[in-house]
DSSP file (Angstrom, degrees, kcal/mol; ACC not computed):
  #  RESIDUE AA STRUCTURE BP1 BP2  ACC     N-H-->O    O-->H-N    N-H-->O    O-->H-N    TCO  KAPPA ALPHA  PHI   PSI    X-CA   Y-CA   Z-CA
    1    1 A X              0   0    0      0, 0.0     0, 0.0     0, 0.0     0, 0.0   0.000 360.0 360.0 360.0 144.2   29.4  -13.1  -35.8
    2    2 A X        -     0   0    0      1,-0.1     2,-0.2    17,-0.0     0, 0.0  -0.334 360.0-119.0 -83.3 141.4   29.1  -11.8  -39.4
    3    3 A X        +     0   0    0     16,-0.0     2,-0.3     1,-0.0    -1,-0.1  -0.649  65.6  76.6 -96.0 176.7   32.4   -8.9  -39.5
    4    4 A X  S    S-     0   0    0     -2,-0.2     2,-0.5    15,-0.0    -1,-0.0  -0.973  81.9 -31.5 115.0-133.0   31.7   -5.5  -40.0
    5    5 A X        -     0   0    0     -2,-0.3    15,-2.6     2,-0.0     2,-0.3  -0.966  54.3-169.5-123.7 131.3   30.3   -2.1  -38.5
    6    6 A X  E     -A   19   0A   0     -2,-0.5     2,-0.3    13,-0.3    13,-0.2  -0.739   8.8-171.0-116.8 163.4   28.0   -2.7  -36.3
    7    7 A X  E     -A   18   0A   0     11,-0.8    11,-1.6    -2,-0.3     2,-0.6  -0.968  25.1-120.2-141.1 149.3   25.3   -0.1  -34.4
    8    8 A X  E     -A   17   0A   0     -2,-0.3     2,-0.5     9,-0.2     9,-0.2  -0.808  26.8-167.2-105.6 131.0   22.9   -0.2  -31.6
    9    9 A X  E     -A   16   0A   0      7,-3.4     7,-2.5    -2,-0.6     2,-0.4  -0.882   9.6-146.3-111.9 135.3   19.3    0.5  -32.5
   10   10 A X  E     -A   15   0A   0     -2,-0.5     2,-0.4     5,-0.2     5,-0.3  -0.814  14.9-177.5-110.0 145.6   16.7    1.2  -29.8
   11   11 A X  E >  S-A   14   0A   0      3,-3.0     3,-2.1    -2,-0.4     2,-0.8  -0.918  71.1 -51.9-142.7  94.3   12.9    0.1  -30.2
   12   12 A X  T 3  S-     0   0    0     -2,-0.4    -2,-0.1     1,-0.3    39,-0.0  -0.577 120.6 -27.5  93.9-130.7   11.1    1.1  -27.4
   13   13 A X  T 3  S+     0   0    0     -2,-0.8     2,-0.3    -3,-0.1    -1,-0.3   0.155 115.4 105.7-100.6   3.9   13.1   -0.3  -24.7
   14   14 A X  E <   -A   11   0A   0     -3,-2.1    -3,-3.0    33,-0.0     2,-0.6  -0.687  51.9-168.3-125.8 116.1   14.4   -2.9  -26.7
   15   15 A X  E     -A   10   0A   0     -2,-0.3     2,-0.3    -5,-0.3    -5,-0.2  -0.960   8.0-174.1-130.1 114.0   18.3   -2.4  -27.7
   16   16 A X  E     -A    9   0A   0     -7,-2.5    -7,-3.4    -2,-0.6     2,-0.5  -0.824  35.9-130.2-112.0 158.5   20.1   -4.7  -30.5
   17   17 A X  E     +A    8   0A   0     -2,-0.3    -9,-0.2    -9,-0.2     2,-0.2  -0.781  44.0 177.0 -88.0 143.3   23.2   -5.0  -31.7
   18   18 A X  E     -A    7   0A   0    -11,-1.6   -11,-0.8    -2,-0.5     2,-0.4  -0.816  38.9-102.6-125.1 164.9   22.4   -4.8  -35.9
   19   19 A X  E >>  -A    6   0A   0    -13,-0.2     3,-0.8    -2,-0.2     4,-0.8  -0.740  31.6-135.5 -69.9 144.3   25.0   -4.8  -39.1
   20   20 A X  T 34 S+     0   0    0    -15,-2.6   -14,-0.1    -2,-0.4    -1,-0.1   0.104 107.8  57.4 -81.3   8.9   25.0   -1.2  -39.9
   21   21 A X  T 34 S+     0   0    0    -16,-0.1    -1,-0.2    13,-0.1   -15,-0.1   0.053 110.7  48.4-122.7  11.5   24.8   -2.2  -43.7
   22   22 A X  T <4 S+     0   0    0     -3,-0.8    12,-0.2    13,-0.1    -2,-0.2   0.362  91.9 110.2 -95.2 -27.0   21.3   -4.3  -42.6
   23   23 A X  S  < S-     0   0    0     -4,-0.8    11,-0.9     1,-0.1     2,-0.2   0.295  74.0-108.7 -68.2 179.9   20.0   -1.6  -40.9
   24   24 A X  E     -B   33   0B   0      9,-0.2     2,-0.5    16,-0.0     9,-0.2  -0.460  24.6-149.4 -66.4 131.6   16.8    0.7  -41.7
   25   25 A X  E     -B   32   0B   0      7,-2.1     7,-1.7    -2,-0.2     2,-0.3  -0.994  12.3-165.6-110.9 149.3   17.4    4.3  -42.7
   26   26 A X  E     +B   31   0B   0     -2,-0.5     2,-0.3     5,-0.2     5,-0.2  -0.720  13.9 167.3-113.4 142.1   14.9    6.6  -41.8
   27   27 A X  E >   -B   30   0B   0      3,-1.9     3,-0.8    -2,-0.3    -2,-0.0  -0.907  55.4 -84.7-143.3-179.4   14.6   10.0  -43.2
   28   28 A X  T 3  S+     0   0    0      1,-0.3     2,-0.2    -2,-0.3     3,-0.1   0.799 122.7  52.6 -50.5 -34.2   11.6   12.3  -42.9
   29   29 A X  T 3  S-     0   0    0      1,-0.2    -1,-0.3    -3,-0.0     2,-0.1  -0.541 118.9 -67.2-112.7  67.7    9.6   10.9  -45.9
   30   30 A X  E <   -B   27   0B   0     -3,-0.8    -3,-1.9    -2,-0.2     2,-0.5  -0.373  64.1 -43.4 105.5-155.7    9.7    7.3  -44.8
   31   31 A X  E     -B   26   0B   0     -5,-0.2     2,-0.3    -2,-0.1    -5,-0.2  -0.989  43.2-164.7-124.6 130.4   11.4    4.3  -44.2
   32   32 A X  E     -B   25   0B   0     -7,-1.7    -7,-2.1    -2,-0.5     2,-0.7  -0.780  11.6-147.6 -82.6 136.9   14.2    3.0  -46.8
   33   33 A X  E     +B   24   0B   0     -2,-0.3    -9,-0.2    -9,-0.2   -10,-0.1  -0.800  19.1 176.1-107.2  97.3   15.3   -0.2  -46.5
   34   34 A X        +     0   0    0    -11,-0.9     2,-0.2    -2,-0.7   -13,-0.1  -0.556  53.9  45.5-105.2 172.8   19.3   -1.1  -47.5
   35   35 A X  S    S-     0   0    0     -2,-0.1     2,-0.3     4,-0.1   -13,-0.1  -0.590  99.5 -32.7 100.5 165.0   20.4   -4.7  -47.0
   36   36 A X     >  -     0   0    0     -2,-0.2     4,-2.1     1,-0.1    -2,-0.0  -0.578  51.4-122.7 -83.1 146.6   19.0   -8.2  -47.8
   37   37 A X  H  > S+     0   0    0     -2,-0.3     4,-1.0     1,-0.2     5,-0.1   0.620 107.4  59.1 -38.5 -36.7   15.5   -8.6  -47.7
   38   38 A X  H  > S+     0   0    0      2,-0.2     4,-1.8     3,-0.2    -1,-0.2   0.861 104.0  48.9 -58.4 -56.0   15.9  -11.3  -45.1
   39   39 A X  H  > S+     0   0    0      1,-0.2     4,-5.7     2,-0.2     5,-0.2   0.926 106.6  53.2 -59.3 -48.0   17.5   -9.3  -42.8
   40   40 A X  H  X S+     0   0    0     -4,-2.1     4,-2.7     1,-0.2    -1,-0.2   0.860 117.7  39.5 -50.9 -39.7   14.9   -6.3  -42.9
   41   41 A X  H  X S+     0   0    0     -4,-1.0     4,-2.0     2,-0.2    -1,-0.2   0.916 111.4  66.9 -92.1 -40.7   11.7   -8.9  -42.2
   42   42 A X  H  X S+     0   0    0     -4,-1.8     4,-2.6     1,-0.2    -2,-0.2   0.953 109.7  25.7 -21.2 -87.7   14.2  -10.3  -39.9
   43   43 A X  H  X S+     0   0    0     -4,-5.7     4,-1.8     2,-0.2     5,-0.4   0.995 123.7  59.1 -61.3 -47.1   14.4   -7.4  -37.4
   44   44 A X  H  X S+     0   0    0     -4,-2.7     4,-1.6    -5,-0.2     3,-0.4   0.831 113.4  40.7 -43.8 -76.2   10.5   -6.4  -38.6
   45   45 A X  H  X S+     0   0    0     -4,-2.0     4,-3.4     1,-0.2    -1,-0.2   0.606 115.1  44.5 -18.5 -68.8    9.6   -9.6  -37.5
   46   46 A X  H  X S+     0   0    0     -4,-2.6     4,-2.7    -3,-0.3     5,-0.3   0.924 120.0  46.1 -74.4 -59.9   11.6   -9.9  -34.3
   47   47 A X  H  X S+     0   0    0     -4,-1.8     4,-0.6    -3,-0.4    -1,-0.3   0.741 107.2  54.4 -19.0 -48.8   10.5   -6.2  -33.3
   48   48 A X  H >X S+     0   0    0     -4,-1.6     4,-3.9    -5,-0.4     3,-2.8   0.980 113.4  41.4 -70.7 -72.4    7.3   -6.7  -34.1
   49   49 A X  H 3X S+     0   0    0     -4,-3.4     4,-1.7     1,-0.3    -2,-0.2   0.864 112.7  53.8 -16.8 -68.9    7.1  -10.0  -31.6
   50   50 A X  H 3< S+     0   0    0     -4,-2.7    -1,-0.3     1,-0.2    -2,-0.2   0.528 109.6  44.4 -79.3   3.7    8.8   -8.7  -29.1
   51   51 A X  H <X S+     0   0    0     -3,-2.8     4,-1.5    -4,-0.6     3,-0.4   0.617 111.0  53.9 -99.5 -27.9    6.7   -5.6  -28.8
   52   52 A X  H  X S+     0   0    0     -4,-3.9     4,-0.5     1,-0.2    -2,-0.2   0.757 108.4  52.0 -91.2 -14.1    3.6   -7.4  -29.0
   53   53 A X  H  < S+     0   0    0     -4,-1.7    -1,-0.2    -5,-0.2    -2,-0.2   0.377 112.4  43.1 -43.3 -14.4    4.9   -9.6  -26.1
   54   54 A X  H  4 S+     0   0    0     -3,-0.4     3,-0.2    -5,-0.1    -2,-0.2   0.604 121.2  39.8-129.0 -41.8    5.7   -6.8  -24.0
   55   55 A X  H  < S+     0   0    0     -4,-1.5    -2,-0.2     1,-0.1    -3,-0.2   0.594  91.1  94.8 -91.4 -23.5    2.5   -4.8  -24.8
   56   56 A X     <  +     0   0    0     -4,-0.5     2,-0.3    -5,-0.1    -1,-0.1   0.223  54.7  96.3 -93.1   6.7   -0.1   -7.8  -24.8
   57   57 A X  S    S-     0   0    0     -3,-0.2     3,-0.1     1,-0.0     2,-0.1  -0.882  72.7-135.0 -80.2 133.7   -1.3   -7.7  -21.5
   58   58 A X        -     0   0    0     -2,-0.3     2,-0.3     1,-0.1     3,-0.1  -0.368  31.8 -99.3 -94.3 160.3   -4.7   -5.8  -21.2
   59   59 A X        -     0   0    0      1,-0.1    -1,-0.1    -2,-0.1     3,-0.1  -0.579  49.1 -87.2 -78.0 143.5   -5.0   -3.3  -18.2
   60   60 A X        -     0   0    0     -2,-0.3     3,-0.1     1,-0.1    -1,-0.1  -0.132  48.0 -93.6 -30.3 124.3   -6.5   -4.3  -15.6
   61   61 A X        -     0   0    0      1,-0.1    -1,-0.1    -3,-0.1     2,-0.0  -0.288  45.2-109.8 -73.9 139.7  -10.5   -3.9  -15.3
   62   62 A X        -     0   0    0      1,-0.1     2,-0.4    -3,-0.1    -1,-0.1  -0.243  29.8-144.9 -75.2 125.0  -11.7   -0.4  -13.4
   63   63 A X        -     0   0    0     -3,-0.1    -1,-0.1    -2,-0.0     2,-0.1  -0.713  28.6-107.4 -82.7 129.7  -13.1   -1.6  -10.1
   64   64 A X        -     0   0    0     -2,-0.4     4,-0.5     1,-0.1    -1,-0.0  -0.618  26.5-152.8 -87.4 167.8  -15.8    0.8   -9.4
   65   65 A X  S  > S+     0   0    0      2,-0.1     4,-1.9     3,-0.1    -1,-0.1   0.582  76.4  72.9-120.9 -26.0  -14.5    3.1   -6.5
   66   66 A X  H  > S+     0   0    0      2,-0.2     4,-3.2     3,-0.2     5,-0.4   0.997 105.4  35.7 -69.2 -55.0  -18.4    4.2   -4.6
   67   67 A X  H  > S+     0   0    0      1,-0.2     4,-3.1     2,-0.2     5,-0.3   0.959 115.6  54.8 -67.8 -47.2  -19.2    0.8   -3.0
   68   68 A X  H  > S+     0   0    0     -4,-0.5     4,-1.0     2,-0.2     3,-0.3   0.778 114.5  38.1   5.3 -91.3  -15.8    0.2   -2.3
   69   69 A X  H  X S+     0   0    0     -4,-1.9     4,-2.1     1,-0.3     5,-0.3   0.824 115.6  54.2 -97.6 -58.8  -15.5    3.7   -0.3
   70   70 A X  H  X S+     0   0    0     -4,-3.2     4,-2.9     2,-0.2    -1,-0.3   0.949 108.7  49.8 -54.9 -31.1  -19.2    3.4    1.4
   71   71 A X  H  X S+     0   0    0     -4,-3.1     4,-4.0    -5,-0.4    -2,-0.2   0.938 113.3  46.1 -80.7 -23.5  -18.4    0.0    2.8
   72   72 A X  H  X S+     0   0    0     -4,-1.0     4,-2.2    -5,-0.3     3,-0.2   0.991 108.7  49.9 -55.7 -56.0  -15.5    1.3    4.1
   73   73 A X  H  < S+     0   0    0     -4,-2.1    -2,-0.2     1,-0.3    -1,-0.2   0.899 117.5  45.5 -44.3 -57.6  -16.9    4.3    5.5
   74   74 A X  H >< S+     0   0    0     -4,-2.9     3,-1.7    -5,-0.3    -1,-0.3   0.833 112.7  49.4 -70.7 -36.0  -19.7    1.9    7.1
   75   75 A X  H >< S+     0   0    0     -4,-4.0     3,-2.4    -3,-0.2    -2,-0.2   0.987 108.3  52.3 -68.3 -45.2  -17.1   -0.6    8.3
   76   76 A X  T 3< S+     0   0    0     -4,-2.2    60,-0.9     1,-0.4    59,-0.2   0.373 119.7  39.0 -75.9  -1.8  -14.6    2.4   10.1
   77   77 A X  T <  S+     0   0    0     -3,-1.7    -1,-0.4    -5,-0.2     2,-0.2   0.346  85.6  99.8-139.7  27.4  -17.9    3.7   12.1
   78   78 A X  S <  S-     0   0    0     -3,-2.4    57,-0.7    -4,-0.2     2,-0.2  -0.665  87.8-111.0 -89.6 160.3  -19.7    0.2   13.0
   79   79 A X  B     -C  134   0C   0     -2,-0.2    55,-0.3    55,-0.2    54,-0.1  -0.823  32.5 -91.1-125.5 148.4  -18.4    0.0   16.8
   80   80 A X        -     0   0    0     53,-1.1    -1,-0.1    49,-0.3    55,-0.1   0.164  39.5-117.2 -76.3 174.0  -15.9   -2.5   18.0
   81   81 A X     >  -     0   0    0      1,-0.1     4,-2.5    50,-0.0    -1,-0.1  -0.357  31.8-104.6-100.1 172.2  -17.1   -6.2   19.6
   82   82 A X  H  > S+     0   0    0      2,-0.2     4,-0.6     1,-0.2     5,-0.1   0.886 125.7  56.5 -26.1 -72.6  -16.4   -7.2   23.0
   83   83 A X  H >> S+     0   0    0      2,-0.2     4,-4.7     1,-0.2     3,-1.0   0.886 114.5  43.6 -58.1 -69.3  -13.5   -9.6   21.8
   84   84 A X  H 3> S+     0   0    0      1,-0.3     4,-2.5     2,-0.2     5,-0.3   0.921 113.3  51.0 -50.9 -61.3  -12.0   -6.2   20.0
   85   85 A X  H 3< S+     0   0    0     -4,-2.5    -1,-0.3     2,-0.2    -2,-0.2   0.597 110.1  42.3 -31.3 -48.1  -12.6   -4.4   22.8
   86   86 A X  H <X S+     0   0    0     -3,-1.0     4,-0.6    -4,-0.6    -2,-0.2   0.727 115.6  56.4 -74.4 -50.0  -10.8   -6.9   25.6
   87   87 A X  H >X S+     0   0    0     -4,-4.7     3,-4.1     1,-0.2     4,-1.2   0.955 109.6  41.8 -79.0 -74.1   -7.9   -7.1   22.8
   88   88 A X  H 3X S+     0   0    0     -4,-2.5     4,-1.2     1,-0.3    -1,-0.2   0.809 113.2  60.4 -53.3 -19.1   -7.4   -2.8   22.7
   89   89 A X  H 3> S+     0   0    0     -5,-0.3     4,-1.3    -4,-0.2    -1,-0.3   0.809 103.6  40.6 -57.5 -29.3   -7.7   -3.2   26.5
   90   90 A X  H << S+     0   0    0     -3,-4.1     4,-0.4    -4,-0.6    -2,-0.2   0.453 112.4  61.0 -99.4  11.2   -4.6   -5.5   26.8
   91   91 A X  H  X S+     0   0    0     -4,-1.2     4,-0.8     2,-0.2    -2,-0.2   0.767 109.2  47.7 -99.9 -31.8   -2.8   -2.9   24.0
   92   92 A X  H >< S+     0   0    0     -4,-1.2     3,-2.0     2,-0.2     4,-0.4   0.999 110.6  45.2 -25.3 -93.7   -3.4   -0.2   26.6
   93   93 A X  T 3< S+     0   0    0     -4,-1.3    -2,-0.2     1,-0.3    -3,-0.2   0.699 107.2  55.4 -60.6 -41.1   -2.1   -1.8   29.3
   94   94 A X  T >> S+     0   0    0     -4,-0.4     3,-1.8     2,-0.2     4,-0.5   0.963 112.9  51.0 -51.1 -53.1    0.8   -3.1   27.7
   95   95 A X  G X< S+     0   0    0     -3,-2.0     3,-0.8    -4,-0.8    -2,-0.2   0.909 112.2  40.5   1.6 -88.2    1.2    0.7   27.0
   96   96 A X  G 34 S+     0   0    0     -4,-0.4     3,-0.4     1,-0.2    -1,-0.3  -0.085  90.0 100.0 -99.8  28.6    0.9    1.8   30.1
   97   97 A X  G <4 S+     0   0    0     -3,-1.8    -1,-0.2     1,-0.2     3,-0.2   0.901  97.1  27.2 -65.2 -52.3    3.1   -1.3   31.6
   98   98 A X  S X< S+     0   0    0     -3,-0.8     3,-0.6    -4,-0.5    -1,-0.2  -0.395  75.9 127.2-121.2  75.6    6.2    0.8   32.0
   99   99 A X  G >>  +     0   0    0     -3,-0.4     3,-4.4     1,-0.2     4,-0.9   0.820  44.5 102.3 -88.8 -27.6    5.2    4.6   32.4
  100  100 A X  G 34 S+     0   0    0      1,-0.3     3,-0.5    -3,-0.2    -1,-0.2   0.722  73.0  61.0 -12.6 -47.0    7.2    5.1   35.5
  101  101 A X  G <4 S+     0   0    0     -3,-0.6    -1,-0.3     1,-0.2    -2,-0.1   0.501  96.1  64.3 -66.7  -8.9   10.0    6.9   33.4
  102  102 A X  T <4 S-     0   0    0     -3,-4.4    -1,-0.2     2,-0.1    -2,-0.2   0.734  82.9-158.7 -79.2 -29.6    7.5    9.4   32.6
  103  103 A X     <  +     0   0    0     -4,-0.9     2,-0.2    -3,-0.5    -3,-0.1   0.929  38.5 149.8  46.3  73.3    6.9   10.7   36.2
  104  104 A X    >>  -     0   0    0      1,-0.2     3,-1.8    -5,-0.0     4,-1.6  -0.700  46.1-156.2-141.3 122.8    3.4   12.2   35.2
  105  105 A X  H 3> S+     0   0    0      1,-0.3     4,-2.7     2,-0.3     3,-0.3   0.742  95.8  49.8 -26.4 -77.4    0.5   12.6   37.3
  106  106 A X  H 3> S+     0   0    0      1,-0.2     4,-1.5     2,-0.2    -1,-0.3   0.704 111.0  45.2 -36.9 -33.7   -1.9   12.5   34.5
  107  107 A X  H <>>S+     0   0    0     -3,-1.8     4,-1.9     2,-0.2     5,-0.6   0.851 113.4  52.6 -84.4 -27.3   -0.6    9.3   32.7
  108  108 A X  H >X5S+     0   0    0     -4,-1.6     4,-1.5    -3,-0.3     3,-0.6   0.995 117.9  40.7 -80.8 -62.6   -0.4    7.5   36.2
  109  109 A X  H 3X5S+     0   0    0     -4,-2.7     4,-4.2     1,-0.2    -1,-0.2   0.915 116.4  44.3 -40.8 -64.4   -4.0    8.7   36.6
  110  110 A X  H 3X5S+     0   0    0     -4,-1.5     4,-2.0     1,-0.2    -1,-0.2   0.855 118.3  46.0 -44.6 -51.4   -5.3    8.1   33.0
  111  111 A X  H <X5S+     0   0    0     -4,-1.9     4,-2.2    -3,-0.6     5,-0.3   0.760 114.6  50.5 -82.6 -37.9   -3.5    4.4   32.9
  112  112 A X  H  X<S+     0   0    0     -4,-1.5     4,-2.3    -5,-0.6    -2,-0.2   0.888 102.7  56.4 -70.4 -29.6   -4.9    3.6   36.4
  113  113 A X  H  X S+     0   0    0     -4,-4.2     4,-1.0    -5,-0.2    -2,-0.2   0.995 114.1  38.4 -72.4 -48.9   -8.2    4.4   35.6
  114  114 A X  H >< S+     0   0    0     -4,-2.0     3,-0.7     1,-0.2    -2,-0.2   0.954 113.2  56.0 -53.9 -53.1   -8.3    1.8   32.5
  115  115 A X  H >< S+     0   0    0     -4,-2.2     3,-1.1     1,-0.2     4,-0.4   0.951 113.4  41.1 -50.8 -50.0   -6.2   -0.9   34.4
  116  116 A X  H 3< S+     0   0    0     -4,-2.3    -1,-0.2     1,-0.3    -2,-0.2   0.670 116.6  47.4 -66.8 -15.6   -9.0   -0.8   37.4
  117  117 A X  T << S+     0   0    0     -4,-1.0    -1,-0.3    -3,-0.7     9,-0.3  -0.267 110.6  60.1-127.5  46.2  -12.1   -0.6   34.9
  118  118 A X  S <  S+     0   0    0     -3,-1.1    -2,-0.2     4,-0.2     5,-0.1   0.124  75.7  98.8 -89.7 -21.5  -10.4   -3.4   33.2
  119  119 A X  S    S-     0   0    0     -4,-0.4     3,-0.4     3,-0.2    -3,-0.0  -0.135  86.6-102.5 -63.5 170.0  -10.0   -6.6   35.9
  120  120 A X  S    S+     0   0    0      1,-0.2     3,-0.1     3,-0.1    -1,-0.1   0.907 124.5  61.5 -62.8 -46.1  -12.6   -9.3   35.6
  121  121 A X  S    S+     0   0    0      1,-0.2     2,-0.4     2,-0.0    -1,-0.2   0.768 115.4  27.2 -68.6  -7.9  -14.3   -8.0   38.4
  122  122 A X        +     0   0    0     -3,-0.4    -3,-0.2     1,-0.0    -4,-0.2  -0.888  53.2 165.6-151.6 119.8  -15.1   -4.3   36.7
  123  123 A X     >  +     0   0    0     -2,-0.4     4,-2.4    -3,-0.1    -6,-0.1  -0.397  33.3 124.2-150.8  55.9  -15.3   -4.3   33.0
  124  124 A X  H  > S+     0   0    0      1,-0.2     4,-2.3     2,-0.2     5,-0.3   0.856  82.1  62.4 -75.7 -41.6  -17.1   -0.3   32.6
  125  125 A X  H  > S+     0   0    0      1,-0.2     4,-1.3    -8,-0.2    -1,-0.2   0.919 103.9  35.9 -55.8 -57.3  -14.0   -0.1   30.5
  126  126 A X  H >> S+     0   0    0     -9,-0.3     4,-1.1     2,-0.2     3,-0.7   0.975 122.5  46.0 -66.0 -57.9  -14.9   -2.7   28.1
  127  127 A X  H 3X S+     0   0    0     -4,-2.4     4,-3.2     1,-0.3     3,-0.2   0.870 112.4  47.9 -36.2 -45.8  -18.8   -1.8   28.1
  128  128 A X  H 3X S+     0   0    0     -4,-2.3     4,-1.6     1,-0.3    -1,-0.3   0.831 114.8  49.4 -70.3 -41.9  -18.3    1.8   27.8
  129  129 A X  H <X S+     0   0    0     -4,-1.3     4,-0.8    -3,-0.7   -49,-0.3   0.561 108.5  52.3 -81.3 -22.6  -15.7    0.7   24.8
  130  130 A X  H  < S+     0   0    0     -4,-1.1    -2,-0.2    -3,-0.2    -1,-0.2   0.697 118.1  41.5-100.0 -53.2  -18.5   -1.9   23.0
  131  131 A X  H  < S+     0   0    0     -4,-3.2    -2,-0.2    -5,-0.3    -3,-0.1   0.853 129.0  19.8 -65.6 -18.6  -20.7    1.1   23.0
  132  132 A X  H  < S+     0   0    0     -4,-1.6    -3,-0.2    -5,-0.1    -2,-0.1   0.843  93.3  96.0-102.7 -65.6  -18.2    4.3   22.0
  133  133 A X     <  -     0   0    0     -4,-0.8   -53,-1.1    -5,-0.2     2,-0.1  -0.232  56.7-156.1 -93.0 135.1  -15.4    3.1   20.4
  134  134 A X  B  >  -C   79   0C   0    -55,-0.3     4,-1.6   -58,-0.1    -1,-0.2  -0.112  29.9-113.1 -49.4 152.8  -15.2    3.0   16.7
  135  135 A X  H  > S+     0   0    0    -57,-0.7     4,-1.7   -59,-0.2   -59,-0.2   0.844 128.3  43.1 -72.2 -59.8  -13.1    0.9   14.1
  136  136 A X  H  > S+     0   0    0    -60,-0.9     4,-0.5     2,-0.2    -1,-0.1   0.608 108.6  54.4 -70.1   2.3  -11.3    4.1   13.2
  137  137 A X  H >> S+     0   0    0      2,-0.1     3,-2.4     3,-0.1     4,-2.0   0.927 111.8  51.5 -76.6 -69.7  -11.1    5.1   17.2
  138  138 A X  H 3X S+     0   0    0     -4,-1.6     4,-2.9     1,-0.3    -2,-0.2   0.611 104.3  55.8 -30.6 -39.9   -9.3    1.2   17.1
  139  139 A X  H 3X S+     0   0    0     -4,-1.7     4,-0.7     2,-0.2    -1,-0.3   0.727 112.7  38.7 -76.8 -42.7   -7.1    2.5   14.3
  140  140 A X  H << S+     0   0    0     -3,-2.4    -2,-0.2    -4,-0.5    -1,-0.2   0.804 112.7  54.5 -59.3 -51.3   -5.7    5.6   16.5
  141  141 A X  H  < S+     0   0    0     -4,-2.0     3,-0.3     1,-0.2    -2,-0.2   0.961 116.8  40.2 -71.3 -30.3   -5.6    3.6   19.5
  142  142 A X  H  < S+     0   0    0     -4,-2.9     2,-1.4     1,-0.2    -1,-0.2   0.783  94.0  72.4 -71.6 -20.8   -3.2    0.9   17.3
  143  143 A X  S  < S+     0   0    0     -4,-0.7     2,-0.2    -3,-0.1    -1,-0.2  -0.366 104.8  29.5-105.0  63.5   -1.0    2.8   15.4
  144  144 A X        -     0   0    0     -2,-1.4     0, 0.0    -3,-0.3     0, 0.0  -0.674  42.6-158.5 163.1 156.0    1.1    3.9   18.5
  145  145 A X        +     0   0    0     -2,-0.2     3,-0.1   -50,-0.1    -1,-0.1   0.249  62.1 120.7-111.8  -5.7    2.4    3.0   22.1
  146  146 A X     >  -     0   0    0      1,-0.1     4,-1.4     2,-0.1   -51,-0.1  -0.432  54.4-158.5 -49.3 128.3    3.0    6.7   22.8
  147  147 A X  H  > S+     0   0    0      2,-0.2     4,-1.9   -52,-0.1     5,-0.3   0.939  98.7  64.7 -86.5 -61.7    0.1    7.0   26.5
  148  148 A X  H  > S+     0   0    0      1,-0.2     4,-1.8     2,-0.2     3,-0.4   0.766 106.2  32.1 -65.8 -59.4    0.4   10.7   25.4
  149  149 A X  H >> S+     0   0    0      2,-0.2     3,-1.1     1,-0.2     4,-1.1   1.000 117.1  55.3 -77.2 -63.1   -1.4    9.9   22.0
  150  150 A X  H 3X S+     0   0    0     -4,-1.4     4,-1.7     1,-0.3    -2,-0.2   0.740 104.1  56.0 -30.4 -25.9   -3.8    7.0   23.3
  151  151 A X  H >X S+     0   0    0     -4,-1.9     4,-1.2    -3,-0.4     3,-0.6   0.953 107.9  44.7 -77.3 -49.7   -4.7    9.5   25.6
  152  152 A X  H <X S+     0   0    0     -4,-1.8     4,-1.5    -3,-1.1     3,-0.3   0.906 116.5  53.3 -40.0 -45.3   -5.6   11.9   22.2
  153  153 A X  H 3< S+     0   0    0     -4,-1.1    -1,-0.2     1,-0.3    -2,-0.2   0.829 108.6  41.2 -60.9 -47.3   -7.1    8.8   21.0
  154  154 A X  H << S+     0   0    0     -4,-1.7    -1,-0.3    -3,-0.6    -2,-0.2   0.433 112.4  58.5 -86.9  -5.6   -9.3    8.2   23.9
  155  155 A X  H  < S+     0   0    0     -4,-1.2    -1,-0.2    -3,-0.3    -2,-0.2   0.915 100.2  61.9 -79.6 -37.6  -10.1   11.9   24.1
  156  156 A X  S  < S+     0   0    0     -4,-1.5     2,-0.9    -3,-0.2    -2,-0.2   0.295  76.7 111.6 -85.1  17.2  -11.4   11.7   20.8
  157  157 A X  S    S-     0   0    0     -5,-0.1   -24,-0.1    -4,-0.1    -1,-0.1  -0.722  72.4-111.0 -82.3 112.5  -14.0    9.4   21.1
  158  158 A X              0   0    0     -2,-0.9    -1,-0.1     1,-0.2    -2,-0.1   0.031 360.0 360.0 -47.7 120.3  -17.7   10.1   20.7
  159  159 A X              0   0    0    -26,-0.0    -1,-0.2    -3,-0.0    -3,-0.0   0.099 360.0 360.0-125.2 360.0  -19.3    9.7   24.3
């Protein structure tokens, strides 16, 4: 390394160590250059590169946002299959596997009624569920194991 006084010059984000007798001075009315000539195209150069590396990806192309947001909207209120249906039945019941510690009348009701209109042999639960229940009902009834909120969930379904 060349001796002398050396300075750290920031570009950007970009920090070098320079000679302080290569580097630019800047003043209000332009840029002066002191130093070899070599050195000055040197850092332009290297500057230049590394900025145009850094910058040279283009942004990403704008996705348009309406069809997007209508198919969603149409997927979240098309009502759930059989199969979907059968599956948020055993997410229930899993639920409502160990309520015992709750000692309430209403969840032992609420959880009994789904377990019984759930068996093979009665499956109003499931019909009633291919005909009512929503994607976004599904979306309530998944994002918790709380019977206190499944029960909000199942209140709030259009019947």
């Amino acid at each position: 390394m060349p001796s002398g006084t050396y300075a750290r010059v920031q570009i950007g984000r970009l920090r070098v160590l320079a000679l302080s007798s290569e580097l630019a001075k800047i003043d209000a009315a332009g840029v002066r250059w002191d130093g070899s000539t070599a050195m000055t195209i040197r850092l332009l150069g290297t500057s230049v590169a590394l900025l145009a590396a850094c910058g040279s990806k283009e942004p990403p192309a704008a996705v348009p946002q309406s069809p997007a947001t209508s198919a969603t909207a149409e997927s979240a209120t098309r009502p759930l299959t059989t199969s979907a249906c059968e599956a948020l039945a055993q997410w229930v019941a899993a639920a409502c596997h160990d309520r015992e510690s709750l000692r309430s009348a209403q969840i032992d009701g609420w959880c009994i009624d789904i377990e019984r209109r759930t068996t093979p042999e009665d499956r109003s639960w499931i019909t009633e569920c291919v005909k009512h229940v929503k994607y976004m009902d599904n979306a309530c009834f998944r994002s918790t194991t709380s019977i206190r909120n499944l029960m909000d969930c199942d209140a709030a379904v259009s019947r």
